[in-house]
N, C-alpha and C positions, 0 to 999 in steps of 0.2 A: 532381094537379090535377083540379079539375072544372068542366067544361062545363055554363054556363047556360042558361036559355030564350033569350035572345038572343045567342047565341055567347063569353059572356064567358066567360072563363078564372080562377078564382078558386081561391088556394090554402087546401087544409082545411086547418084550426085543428086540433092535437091537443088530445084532450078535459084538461080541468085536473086536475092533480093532486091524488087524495086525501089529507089526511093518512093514513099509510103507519103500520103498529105498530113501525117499527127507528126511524120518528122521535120518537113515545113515548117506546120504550126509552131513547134514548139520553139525551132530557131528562130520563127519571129517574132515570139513572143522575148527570148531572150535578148534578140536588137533592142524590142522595144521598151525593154526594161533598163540596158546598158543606157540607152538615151535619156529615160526618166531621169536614171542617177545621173549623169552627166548634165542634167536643166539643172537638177536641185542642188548638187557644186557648183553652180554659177549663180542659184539665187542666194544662196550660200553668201558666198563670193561677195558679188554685189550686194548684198546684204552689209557684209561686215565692210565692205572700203564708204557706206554708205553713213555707217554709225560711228566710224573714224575720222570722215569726215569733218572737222573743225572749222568754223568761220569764224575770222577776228572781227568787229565790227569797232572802228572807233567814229565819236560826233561830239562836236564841241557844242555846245550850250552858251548862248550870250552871258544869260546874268538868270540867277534864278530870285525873286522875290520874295515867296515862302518857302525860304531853301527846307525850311523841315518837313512842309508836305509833299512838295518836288520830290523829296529824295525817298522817300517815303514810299510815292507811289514808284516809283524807279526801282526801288529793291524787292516792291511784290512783285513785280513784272518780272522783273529777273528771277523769283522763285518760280514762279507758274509757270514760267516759259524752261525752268532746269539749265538758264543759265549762269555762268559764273563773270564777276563787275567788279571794277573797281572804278571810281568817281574822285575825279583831283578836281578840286576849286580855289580858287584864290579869294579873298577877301577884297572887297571897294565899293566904296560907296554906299556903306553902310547894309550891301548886301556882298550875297556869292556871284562870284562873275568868273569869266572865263573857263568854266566847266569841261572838263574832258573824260569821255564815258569810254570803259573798253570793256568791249563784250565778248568773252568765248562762245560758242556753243554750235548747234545746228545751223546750217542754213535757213530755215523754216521759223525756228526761235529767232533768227537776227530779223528778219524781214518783219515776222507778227512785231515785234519791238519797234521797229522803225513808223511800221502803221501807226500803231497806238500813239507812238509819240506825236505824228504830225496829226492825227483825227482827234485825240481827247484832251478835255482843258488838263492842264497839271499843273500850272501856274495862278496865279491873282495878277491883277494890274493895279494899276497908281489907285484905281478906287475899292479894290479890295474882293474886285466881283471876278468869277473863276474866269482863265482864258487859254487858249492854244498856243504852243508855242510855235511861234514862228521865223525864230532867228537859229536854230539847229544843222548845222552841217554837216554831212558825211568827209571825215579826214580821211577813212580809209574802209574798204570791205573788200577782205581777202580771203582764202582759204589759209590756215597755217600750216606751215612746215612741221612734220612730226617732228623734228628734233629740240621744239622750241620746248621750253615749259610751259606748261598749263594751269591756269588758276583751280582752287576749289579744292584743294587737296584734304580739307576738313570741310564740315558744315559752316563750321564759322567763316570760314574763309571765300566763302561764296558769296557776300556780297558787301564792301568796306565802302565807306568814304573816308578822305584825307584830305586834309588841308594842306595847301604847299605855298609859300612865301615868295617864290619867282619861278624866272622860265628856266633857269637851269635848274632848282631842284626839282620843277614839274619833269623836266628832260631826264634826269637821273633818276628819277622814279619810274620810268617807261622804260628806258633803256633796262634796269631792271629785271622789267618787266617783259625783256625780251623784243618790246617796242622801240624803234630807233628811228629817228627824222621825223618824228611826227610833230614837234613842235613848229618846228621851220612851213609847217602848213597852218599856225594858224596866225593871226592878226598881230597888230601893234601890242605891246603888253600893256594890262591897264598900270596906271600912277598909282603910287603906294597911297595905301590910305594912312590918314590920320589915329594917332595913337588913340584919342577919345573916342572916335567914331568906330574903330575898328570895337576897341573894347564893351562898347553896348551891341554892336551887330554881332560878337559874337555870344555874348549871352541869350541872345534869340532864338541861335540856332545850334549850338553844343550841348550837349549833356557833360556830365562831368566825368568823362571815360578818357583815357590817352591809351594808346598803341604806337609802340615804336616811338616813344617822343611825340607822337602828332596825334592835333585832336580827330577824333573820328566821328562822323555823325553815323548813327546807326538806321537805317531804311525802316526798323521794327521800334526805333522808340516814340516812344508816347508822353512820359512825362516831362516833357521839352518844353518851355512856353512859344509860343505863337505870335508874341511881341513882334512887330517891325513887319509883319508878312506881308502887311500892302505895302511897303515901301514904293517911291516912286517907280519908273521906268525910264 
């Protein structure tokens, strides 16, 4: 206490408080933390529109030769790679022709896929010795629209082949599929095969499986024969 000029009695004030440098620190340590959390909602972020991300990838295939090892190696590649396939071919000529592949998945799985297909042999030719395909075309690579459906909803359903008879059930199988005008991108249609010729080319390459009415080649069978796989070119 201090004594005034006229005997008052008055309590000293302690002097006020400076801002202090641990009070700094501490505010900037909490900017710099508000920031952290704000990077990692964005890697967040970006993360997740990154694994939502969906590429369609469709490519049409001329003619496949040993459609059973063709397809074969087409459905491991779609396992390894975690994508989901479906495979429409038509019958001529005593083989598979006119081939149409659609692929969900990553952008990264569509690409590795595409590589592979144009770098490694997957086919045989007219003399039966393995070869690269080279008749493969890209009909479409897009991102898809989340509203569309998506293959894969089961295990089993991750990777089918199906036979189809012409260009409009090929079209109405896509369509579908959520796929539309992709037929009108590709080629003349091939000429119906002959009843004889069709019925030994398809014992070459069916197992005795049906889904939905239509036969289906399975990418994991094995006990198929391997009849006709040189077929010509």
């Amino acid at each position: 206490d201090v004594i005034g000029n006229r005997g008052e009695v008055r309590a000293e004030l302690p002097p006020l408080p400076l801002p202090s440098v641990p009070v700094v620190v501490e505010k900037a340590s909490v900017t710099k933390e508000e920031q952290r959390e704000e990077a990692k909602v964005e890697m967040l972020s970006d993360s997740a529109s990154e694994v939502e991300a969906v590429m369609e990838l469709l490519v049409h295939i001329d003619h496949m030769n040993d459609a059973v090892g063709y397809t074969k190696l087409l459905g491991k590649w779609n396992t390894q790679l975690g994508l989901c396939g479906r495979l429409f071919y038509s019958m001529g000529g005593g083989r598979c022709v006119s081939i149409v592949v659609v692929l969900q998945g990553s952008p990264e799985a569509t690409r590795e896929f595409l590589q592979r297909l144009r770098t490694q042999s997957v086919d045989v030719d007219r003399s039966g010795r393995p070869c690269k395909e080279r008749q493969a075309t890209v009909l479409r690579q897009e991102p898809m629209q989340r509203n569309r459906p998506r293959l894969g909803s089961s295990t089993d359903d991750r990777w089918q082949c199906v036979e189809y008879t012409g260009r409009a059930e090929l079209d109405a199988a896509l369509t579908a599929l959520g796929v539309t005008h992709a037929t009108a991108l590709l080629g003349p249609q091939p000429s119906p095969q002959p009843s004889s010729s069709r019925s030994k080319a398809q014992q070459s390459v069916h197992p005795n499986t049906h889904r939905g009415g239509k036969r289906v080649i399975h990418g994991n069978t094995s006990d198929v024969t391997r009849e006709g796989a040189a077929a010509e070119s």
